[in-house]
LOTINU-28979 format. One record per residue: residue in one letter; y, x, z of N, C-alpha, C in turn. Coordinates in pm, whole numbers, padded with zeros to 5 digits, always signed. Example, Ala and Ser with C-alpha at 12.3 -4.5 7.8 and 13.67 -1.06 7.14 Angstrom:
! LOTINU-28979
a-00569+01319+00780-00450+01230+00780-00330+01320+00780
s-00225+01285+00708-00106+01367+00714+00003+01290+00787
! end
This chain:
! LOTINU-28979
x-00101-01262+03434+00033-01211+03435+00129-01316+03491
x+00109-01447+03505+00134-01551+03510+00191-01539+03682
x+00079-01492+03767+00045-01452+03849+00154-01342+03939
x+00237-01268+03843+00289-01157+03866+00185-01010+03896
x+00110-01003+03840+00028-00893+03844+00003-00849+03684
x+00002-00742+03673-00037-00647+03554-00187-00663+03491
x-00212-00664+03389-00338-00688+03350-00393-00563+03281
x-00527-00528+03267-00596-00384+03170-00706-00516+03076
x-00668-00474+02969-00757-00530+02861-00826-00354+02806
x-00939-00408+02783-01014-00280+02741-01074-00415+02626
x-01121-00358+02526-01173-00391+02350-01252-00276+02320
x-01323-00313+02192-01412-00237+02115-01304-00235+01993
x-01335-00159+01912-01289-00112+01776-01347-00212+01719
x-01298-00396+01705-01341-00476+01682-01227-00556+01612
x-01205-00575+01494-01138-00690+01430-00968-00629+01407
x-00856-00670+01407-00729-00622+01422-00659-00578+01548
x-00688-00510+01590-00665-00497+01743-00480-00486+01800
x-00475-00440+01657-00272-00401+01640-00225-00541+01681
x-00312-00646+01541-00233-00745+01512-00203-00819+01670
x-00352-00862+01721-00366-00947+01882-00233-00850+01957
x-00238-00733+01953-00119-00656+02037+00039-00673+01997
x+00076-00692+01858+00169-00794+01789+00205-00900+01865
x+00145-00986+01886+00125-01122+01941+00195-01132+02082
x+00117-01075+02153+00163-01051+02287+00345-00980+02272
x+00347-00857+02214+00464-00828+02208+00574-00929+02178
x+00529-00995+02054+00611-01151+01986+00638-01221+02119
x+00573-01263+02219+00587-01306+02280+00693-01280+02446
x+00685-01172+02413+00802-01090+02536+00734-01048+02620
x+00604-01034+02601+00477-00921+02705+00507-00787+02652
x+00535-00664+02715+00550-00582+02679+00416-00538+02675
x+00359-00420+02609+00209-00397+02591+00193-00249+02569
x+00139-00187+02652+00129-00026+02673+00026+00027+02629
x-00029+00069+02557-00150+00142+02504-00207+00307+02490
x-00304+00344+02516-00299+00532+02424-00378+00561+02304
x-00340+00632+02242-00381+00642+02132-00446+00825+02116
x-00541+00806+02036-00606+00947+01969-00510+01038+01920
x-00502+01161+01973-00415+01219+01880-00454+01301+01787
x-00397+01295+01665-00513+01291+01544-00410+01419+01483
x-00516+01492+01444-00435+01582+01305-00506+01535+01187
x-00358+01547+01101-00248+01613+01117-00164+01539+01147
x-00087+01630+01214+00044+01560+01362+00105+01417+01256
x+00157+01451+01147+00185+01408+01056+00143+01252+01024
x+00015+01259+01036-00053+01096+01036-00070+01045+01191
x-00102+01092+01281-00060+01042+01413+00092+00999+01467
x+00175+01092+01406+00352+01003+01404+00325+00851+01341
x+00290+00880+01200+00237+00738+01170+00239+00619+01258
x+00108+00637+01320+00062+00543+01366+00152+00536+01479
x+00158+00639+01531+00299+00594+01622+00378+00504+01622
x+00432+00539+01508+00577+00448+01421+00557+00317+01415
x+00408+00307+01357+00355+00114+01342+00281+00072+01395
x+00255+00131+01549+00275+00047+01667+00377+00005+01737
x+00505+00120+01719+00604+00118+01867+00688+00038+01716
x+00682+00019+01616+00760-00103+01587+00673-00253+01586
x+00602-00277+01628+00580-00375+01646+00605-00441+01836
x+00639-00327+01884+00701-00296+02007+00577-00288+02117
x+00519-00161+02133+00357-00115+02152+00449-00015+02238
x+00427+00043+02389+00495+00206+02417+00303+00249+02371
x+00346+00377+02296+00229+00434+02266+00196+00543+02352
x+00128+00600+02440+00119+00661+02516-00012+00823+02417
x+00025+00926+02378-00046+00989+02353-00217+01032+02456
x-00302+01065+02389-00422+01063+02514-00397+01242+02505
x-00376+01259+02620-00351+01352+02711-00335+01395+02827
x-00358+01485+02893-00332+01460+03075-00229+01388+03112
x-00113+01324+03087+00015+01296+03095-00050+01161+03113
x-00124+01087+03037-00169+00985+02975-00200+00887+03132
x-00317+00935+03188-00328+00895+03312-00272+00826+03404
x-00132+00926+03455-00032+00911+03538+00072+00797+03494
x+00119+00816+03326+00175+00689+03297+00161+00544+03296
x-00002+00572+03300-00043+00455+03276-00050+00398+03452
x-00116+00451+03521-00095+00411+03657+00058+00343+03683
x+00154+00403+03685+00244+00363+03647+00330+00226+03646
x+00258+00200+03530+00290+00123+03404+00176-00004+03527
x+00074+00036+03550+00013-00132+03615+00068-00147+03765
x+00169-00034+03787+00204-00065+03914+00371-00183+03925
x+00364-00128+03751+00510-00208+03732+00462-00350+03653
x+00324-00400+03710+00289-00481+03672+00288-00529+03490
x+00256-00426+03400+00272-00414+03254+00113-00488+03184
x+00084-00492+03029+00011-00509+03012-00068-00380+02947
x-00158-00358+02958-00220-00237+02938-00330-00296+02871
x-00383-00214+02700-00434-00267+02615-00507-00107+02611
x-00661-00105+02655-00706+00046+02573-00842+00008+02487
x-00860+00046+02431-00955+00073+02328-01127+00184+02380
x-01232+00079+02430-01272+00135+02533-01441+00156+02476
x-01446+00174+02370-01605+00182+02318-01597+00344+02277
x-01562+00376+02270-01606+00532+02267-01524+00632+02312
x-01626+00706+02421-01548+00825+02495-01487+00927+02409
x-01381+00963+02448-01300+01084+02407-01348+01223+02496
x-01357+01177+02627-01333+01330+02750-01486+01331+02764
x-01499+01437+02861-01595+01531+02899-01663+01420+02985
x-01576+01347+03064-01646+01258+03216-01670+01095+03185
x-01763+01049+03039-01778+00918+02982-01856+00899+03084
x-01909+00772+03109-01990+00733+03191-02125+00664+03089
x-02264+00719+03107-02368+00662+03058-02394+00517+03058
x-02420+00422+02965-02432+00314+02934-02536+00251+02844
x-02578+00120+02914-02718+00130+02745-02573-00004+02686
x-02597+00000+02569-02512-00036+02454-02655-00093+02361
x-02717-00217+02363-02810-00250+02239-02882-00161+02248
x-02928-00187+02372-03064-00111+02419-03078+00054+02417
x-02964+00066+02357-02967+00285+02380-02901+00328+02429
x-02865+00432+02506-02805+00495+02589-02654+00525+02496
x-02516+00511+02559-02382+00530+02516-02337+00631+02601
x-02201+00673+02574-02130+00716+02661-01991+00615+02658
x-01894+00590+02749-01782+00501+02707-01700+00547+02821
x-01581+00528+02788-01503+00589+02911-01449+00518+03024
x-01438+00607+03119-01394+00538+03271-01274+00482+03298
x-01188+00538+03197-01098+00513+03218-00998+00369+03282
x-01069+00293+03178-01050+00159+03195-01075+00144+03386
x-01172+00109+03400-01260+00090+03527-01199+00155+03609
x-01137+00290+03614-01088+00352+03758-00945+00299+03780
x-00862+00269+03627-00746+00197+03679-00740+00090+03716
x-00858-00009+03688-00862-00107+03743-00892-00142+03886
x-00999-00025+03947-01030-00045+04087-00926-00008+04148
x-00891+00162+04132-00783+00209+04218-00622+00151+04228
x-00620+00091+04099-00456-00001+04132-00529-00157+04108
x-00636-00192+04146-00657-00367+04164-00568-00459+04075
x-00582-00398+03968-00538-00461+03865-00663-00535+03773
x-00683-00669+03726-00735-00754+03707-00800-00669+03559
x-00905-00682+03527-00973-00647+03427-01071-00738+03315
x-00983-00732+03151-01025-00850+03109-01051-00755+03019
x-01204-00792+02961-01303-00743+02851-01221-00870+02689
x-01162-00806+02570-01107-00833+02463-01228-00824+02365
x-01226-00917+02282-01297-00901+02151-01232-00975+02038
x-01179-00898+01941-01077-00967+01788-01182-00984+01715
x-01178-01104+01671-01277-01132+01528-01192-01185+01451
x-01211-01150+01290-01160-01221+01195-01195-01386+01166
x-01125-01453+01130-01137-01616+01113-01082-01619+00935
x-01104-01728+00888-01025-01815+00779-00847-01826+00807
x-00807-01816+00949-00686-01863+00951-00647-01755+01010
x-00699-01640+01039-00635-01535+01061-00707-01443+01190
x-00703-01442+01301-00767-01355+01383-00774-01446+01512
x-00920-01370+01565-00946-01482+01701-00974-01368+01788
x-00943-01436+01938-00960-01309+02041-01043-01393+02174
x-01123-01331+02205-01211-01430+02326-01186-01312+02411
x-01163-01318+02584-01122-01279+02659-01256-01314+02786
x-01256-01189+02834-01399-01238+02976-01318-01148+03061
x-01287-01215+03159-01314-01122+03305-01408-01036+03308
x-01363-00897+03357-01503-00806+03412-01475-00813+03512
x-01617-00832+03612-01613-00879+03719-01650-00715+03808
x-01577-00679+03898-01554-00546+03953-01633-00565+04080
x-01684-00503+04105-01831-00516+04238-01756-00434+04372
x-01788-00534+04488-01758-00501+04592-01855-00325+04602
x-01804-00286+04758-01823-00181+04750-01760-00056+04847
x-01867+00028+04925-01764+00150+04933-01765+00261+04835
x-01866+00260+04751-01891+00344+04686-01789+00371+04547
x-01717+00445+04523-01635+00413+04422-01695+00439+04333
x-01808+00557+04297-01819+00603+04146-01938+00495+04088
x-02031+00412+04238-02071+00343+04199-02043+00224+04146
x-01912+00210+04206-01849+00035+04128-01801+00104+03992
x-01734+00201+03936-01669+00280+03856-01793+00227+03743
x-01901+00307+03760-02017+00305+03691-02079+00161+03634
x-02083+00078+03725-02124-00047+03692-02017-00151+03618
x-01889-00085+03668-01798-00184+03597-01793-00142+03430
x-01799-00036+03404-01776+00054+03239-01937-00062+03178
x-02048-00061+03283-02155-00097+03255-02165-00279+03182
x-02042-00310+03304-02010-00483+03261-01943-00494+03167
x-01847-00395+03117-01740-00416+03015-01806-00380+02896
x-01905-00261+02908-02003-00239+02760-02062-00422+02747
x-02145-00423+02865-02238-00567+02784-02176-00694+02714
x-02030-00719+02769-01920-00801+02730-01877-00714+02587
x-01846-00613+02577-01868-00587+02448-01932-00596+02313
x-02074-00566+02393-02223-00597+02319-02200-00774+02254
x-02190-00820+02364-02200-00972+02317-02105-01000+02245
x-01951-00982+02271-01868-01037+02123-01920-00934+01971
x-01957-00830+01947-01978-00725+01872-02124-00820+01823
x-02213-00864+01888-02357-00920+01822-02306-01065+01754
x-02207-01137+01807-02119-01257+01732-02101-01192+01575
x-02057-01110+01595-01986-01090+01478-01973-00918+01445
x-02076-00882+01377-02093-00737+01410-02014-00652+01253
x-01970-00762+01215-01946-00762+01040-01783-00672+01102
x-01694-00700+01187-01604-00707+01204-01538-00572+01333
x-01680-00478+01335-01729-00410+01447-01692-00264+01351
x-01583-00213+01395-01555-00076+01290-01568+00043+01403
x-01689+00120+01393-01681+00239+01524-01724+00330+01414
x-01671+00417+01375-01720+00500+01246-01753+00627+01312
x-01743+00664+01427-01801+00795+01490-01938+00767+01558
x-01996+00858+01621-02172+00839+01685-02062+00832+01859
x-02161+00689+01882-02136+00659+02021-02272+00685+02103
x-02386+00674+02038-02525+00682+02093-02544+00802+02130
x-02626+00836+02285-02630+00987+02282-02809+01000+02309
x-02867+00906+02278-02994+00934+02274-03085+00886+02194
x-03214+00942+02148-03281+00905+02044-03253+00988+01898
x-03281+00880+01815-03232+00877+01686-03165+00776+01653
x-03061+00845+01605-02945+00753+01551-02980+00639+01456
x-03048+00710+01376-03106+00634+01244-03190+00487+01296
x-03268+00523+01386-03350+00378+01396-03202+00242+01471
x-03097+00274+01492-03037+00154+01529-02935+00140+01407
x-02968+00185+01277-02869+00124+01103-02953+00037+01030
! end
């Protein structure tokens, strides 16, 4: 950002993810995110409320969702999504700890199509409060788009994998991300 360019952090449902997004805000990074929209409407205002006061724009996930966010990295913003388990119809297949995932593209297409820099997030809890290790995903030359698309979701899962096997204590995905096998043999 330093740089004058917009950044996409994509994370796992790993550690405090609000708090690290706190931080940045504290700091005068503004920080754009989307969120699940959850019933009842009622508890999704919620969460609304205690993100965008910690000064978060919360972007609902919806078709709308997309376009803002493009947007938002063209105005050079920080963009924070939450990228271990697909929501839509078009996840992209992934092995995740050796089994097949689904995880979404999302991340990856805003990053190729607006060349905005793509950094893989992982929050772990500490003694003194919360730690965040940061990797470049490294985005593959290419004409092929759905093939760089594909491989990049592919680099950002394994960068996942590895902060998540650090510290798996701290790893909260409470829905089924696996879409093959049996579930049971990876608890």
């Amino acid at each position: 950002m330093a740089e004058g360019k917009g950044v996409l952090i994509a994370l796992p449902h790993s550690g405090n993810w609000d708090h690290a997004g706190a931080y940045f805000c504290q700091q005068g990074i503004p920080l754009v995110t989307v969120a699940e929209i959850l019933k009842p409407e009622k508890l999704f205002k919620k969460f609304l409320q205690y993100r965008e006061e910690m000064g978060f724009e919360v972007l609902g996930l919806d078709s709308r969702a997309f376009v803002t966010l493009i947007r938002r990295a063209r105005e050079k913003r920080l963009i924070a999504l939450v990228a271990d388990r697909d929501l839509s119809e078009s996840g992209i297949p992934v092995d995740f700890f050796g089994h097949q995932a689904k995880m979404p593209a999302g991340p990856a297409v805003l990053a190729i199509r607006e060349r905005v820099p793509l950094v893989a997030a992982h929050v772990t809890y500490t003694k003194n409060g919360i730690h965040i290790d940061f990797n470049q995903v490294d985005i593959p030359d290419g004409e092929d788009e759905e093939v760089r698309i594909r491989e990049t979701v592919q680099r950002t899962a394994d960068l996942f994998a590895a902060g998540i096997a650090k510290a798996p204590e701290d790893w909260h995905m409470l829905q089924r991300i696996w879409i093959d096998g049996d579930f049971k043999e990876r608890l």
